[in-house]
SEMARPA-527145 format. One record per residue: residue in one letter; x, y, z of N, C-alpha, C, CB in turn. Coordinates in steps of 0.1 Angstrom, whole numbers, plus 5000, padded with zeros to 4 digits. Glycine has a CB too. Example, Ala and Ser with C-alpha at 12.3 -4.5 7.8 and 13.67 -1.06 7.14 Angstrom:
A513249435078512349555078513249675078511349555090
S512849785071513749895071512950005079514149945057
END
This chain:
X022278799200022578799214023878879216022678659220
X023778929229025278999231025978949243025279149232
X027378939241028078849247029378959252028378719237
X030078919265030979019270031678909271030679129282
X032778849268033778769271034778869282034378729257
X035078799297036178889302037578819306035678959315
X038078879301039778809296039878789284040278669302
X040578869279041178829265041778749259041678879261
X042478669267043678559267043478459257043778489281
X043978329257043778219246042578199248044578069246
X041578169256040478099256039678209254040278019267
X039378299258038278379255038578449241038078489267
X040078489239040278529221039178439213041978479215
X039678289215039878189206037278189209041477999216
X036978239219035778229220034578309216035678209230
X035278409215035178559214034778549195037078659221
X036078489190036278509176034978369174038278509170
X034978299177034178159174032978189174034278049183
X032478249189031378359189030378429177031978449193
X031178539173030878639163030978569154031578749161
X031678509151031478409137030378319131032278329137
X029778299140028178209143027178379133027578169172
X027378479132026778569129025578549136026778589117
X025378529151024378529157024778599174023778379154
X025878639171026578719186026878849184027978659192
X026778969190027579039190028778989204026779159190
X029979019199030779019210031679119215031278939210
X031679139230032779269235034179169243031679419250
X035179209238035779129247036679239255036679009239
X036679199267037079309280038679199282035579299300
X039679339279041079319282041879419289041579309271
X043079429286043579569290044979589289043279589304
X045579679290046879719285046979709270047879639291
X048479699266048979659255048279589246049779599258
X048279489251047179349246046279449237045979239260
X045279499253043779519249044079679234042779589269
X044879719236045579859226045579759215047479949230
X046479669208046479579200045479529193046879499205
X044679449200043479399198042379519193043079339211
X042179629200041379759189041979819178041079889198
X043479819179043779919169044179799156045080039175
X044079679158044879569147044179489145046079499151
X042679419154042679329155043279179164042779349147
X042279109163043178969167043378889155042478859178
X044578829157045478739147045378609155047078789145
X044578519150044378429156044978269147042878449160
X046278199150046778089144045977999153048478079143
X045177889144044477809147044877669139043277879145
X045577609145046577399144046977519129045077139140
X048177579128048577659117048077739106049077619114
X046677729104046077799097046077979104044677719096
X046078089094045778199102044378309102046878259101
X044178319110042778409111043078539113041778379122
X042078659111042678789111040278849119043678849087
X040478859132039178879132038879029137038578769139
X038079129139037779269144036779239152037579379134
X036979249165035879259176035979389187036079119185
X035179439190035079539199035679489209033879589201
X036379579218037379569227037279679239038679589219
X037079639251036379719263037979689270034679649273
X038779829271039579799282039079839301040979879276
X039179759305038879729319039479809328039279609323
X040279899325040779999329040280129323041979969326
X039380149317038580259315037180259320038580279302
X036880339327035580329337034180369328035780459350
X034480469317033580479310032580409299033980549306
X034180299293033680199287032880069296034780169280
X032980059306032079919309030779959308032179849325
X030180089306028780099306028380039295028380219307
X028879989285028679899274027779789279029879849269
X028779729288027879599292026379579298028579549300
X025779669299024679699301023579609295024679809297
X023979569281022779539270023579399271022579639251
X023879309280024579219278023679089278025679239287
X023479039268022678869275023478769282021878769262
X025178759282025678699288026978719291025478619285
X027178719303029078759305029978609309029378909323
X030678639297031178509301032978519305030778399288
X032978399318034478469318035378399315034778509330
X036378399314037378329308038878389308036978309295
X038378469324039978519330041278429338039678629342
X041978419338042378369355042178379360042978369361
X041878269373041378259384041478339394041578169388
X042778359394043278479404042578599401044878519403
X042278639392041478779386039578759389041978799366
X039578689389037878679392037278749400037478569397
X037278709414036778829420036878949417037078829430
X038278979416038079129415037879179406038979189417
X037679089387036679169384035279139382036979219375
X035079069389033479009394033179159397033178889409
X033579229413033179339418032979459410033979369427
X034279439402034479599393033279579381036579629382
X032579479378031879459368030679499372031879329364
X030279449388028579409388027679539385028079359405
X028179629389027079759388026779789372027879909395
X027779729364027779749348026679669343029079699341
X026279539349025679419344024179419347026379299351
X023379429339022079409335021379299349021979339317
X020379319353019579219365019579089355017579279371
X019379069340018978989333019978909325018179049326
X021478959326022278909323022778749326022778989327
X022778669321023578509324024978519326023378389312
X025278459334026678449340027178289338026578499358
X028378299330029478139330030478139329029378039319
X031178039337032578089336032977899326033478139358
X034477989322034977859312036577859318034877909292
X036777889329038177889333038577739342038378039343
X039777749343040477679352039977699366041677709351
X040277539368039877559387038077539393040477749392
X037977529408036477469413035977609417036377349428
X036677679423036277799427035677939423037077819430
X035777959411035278049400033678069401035677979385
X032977939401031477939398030878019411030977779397
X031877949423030677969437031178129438030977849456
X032278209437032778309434031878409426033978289428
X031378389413029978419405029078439409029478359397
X028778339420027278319425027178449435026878159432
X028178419444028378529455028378689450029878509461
X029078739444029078859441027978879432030178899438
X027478859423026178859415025078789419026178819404
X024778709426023978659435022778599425023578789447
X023378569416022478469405023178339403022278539389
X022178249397022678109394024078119382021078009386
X024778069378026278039367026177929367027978069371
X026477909348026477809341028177799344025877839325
X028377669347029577629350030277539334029277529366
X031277569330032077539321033377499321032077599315
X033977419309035177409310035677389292035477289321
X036877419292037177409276038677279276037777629268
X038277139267039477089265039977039256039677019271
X041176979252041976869244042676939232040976759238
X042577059241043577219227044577299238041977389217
X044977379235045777499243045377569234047377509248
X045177699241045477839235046177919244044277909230
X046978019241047578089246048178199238048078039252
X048378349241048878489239050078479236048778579250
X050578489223051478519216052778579221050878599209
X051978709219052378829215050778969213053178779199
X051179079221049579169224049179129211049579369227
X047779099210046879069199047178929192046979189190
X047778869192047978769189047778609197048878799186
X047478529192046778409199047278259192045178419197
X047678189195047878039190046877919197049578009195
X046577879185045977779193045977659187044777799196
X045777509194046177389189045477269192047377379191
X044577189189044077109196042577079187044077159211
X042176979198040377029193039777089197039476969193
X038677159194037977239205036477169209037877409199
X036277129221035777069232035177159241036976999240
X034177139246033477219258032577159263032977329256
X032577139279031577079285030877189298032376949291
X029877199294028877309301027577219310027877419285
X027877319323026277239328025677329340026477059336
X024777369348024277449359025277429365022977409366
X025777529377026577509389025677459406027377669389
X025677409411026677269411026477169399026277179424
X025277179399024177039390023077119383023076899404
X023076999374021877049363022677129354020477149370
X020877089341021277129328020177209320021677009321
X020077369320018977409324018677439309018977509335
X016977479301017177529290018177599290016377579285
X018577679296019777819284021277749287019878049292
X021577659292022877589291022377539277023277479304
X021577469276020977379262021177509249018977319264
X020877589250020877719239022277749242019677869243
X023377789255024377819250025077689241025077869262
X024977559244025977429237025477429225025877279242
X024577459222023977519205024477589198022977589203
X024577699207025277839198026877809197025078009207
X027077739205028877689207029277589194029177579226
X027977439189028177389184028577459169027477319188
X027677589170027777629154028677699151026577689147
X029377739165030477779165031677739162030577809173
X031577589157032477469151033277409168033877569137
X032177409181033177339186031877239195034577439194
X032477139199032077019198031677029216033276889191
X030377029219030177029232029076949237029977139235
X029776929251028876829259028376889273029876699263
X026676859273026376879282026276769296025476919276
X026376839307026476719323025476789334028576699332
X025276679336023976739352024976729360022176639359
X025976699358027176739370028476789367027476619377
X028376929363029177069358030276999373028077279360
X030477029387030877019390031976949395030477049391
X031476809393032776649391033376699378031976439388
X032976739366033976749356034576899359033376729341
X034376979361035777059368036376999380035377199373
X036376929387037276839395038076759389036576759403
X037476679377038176609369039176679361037376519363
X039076769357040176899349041176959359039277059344
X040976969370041677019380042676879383040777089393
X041776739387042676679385043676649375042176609388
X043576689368044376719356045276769353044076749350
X044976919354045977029356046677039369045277159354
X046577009379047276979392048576869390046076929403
X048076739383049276719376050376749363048976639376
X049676849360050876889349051377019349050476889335
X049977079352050777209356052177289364050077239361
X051877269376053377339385054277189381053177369410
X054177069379055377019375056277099362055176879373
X055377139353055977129335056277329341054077079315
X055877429353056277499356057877499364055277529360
X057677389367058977409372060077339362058977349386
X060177189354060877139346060977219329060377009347
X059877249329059777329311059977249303060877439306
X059577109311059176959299057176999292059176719314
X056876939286055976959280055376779284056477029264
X053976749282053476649289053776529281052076659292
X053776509274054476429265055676349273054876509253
X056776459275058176449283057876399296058976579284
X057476429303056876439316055976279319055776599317
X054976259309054576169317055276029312053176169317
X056576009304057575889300058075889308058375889290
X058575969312059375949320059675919335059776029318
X059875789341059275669352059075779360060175529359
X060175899369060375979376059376119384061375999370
X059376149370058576209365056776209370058976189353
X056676049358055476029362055175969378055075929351
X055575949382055775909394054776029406057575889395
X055576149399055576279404053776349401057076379396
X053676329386052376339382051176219387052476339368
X051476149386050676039393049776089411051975909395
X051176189416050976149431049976299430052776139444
X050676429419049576489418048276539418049576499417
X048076389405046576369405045976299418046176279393
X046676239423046176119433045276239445047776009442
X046376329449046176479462045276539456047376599465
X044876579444043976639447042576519437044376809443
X042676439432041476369439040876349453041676259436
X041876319462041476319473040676449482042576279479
X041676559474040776679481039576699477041276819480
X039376639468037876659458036576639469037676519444
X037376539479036376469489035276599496037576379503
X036376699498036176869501034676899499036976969489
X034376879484033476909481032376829471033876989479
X032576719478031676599481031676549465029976639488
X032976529460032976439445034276359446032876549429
X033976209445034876139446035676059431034276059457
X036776029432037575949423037875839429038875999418
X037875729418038275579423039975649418037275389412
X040575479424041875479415041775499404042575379414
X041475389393041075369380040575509374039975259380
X040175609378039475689374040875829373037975709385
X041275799385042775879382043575819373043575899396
X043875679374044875619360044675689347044475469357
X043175649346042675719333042975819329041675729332
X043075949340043376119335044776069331043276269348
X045676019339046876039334047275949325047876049343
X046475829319046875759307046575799292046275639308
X044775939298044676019286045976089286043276109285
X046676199290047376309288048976209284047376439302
X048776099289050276059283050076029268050875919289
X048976009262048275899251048076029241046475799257
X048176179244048076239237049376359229047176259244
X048976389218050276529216050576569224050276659211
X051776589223052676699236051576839236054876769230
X051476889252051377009256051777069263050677039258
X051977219261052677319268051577359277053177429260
X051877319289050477349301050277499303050877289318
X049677569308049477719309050377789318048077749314
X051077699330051777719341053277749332051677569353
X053077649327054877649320054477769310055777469308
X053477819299053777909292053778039296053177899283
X053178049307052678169318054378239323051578089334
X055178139327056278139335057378179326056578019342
X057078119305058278169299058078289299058778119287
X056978379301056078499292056278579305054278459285
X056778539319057178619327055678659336057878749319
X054478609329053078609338053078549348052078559332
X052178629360051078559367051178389367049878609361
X051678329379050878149376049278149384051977989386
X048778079379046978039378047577929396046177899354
X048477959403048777899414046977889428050277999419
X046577979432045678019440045077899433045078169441
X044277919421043277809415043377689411042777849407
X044477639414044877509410045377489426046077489397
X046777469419047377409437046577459446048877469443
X046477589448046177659461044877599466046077829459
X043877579454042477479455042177369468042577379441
X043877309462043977139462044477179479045477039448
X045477319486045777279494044177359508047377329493
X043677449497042877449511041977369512042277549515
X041377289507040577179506040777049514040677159494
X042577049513042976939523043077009533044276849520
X042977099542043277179549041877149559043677329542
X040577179550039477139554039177019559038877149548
X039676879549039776789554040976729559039276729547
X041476789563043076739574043576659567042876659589
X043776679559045076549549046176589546044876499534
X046976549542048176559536048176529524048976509542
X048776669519049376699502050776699499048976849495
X051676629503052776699503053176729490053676639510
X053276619480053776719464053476809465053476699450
X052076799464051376949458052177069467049276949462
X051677059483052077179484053977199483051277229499
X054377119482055977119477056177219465056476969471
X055677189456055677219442055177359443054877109433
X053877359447053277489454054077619459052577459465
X054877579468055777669476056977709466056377589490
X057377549461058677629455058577709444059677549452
X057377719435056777829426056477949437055377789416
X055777949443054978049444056578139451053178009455
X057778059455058978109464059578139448059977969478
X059678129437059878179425059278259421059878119418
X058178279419057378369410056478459416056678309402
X056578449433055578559439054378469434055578729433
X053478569447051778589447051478639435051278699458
X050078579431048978649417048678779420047378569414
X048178789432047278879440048179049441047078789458
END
């Protein structure tokens, strides 16, 4: 099978290389700049919980018009950009992309899937990757730490044969996946998640470990998860209390992590803001509520670090 991973970043590196390694994938992974120069002319260097990998994958920079005609012969594009980048290269992609092609996304945030559906106007396998970080070095280089986890299912609902054939090919990929007839509550439940650690550990540069000891702190994460459970209501998936305790008793209960928000911000990148917070605030916006952390926290990054867009 052939596979177009788009975004190069920790997660799709780290999927890209997992992938091809199954010796049952070809993979192209679509990057660009520096990075993407790196990655063709060196390789990815992939440190995996400190072991190191050294893998050679074909490399489509996204910024060359000639190369996307590759994707043509694609049986599945999978994405695994930042949220903020989706659409736009959803559009720059479609004309490249086979009628027969499967579409999934493995990113952060609720928005991504119905985003897929719209501009390609086919069904997406909705995904999510947890209980590890990865993240970009240095161009061509990748760290990663954790277990690797993946929960795949139809967008909204359902679990169709080829979701069943992708968690197959993933398993032999050495990573441990679960399938759900409801893809969509468990990206709610991740968002609830990352909504609490994210823009806080962006703005403090505590790591979650730090963050959730600390009474203040947690206090602050707590009210996170709480806002955007509630916005979840948005789109008709609800959280008890108990169900929010839980997210934040797992991430206290676990290794310290460096959330994507805080490593994004030392590295001078883009924050994943629009698809997280930004999620949480139009959603309450829809349902007339009030977020105030969130959009607190929201503003005073986004009044730091600019727009993605």
């Amino acid at each position: 099978m052939r596979f177009g991973v788009v975004g190069a970043g920790g997660i799709g590196c780290l999927l890209g290389a997992r992938l091809a390694g199954t010796g049952q994938a070809e993979v192209l992974l679509l990057a660009r700049g520096e990075h993407a120069a790196r990655l063709a002319d060196r390789g990815l260097v992939l440190a995996f919980n400190g072991a190191c990998e050294t893998h050679s994958l074909p490399v489509i920079d996204t910024a060359d018009e000639s190369s996307l005609t590759q994707l043509a012969g694609c049986d599945w594009l999978l994405f695994a950009c930042k949220s903020q980048h989706t659409r736009r290269l959803a559009e720059r992609l479609k004309p490249y992309v086979g009628a027969e092609c499967r579409l999934g996304s493995l990113q952060n945030g609720v928005d991504n899937e119905q985003i897929l559906a719209e501009v390609f106007n086919r069904p997406v396998m909705g995904g999510l990757m947890r209980k590890f970080f990865a993240h970009i070095t240095a161009p061509g280089e990748v760290e990663v730490r954790g277990v690797l986890e993946a929960v795949l299912g139809d967008y909204p609902t359902g679990c169709s044969p080829q979701v069943t054939a992708m968690a197959e090919l993933l398993r032999q990929a050495g990573i441990t996946v679960y399938e759900s007839e409801d893809i969509r509550r468990e990206l709610w439940r991740k968002l609830v998640l990352n909504n609490g650690c994210n823009p806080l550990a962006a703005v403090t540069f505590l790591d979650t470990q730090r963050m959730a000891n600390d009474p203040d702190l947690a206090w602050v994460m707590r009210n996170l998860m709480r806002e955007a459970g509630a916005a979840a209501a948005a789109d008709e998936v609800e959280f008890s209390p108990h169900e929010l305790e839980a997210v934040f008793q797992w991430i206290k209960g676990i290794d310290p992590i460096t959330p994507s928000m805080q490593a994004d911000a030392q590295r001078g990148k883009p924050l994943e803001l629009d698809g997280i917070t930004g999620a949480i605030l139009r959603r309450a916006g829809v349902l007339g509520i009030q977020v105030p952390v969130t959009a607190t926290l929201h503003h005073i990054l986004l009044g730091k670090y600019g727009s993605s867009d």
